[in-house]
N, C-alpha and C positions, 0 to 999 in steps of 0.2 A: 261556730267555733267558740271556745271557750280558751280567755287569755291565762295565760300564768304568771304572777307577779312576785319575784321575786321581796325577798325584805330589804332591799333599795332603793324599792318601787318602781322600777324598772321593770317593763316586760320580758319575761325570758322564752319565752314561746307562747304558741297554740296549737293546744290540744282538741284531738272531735269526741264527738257526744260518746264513742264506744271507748276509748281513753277515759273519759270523764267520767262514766258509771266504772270504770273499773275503781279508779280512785277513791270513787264516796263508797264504795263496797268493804274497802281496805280502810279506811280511815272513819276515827268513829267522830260526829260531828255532835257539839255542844248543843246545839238548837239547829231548828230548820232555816233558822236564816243564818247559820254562822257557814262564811267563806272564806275560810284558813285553817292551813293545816301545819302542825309543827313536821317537822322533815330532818331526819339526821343520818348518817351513814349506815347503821341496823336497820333502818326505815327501809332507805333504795335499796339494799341487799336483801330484806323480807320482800318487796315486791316484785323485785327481779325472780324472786324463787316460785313466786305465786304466780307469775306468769306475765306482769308488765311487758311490753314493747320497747324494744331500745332506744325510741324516740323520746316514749314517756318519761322513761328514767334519766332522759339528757336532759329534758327539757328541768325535771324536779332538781338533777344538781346542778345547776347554773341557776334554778333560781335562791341557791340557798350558798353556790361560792361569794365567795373564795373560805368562808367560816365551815362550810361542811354542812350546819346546821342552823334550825330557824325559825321563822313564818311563812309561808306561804298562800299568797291570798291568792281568787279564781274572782275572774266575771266572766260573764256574758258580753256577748255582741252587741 
């Protein structure tokens, strides 16, 4: 499983490996070891169109409330 950290650093879920390739598909990363993504409300309505899970998209706006918008960091187990 792979955590979702919100930018309070608070955990706001986890996600699985078929969630998590959807993500880095969708989201273009800085380098290979960069683990954060900016997240705003065009964001989860672009990925809900592309086909996110409802899980996903709850998990990605709790980690970016109550602001709407943000950082969003990923680990590992």
């Amino acid at each position: 499983m792979i955590r979702i950290i919100g930018q309070d650093g608070a955990v706001a879920g986890e996600i699985n490996e078929e969630q998590f390739a959807f993500i880095r598909e969708q989201f273009e990363e800085e380098s290979p070891t960069d683990t954060s993504y900016y997240v705003d409300e065009p964001t989860l309505a672009l990925l809900e169109e592309s086909g996110a899970d409802t899980g996903l998209i709850a998990i990605l706006r709790a980690a970016v409330a109550p602001e709407a918008d943000g950082e969003v960091r990923w680990q590992r187990d």
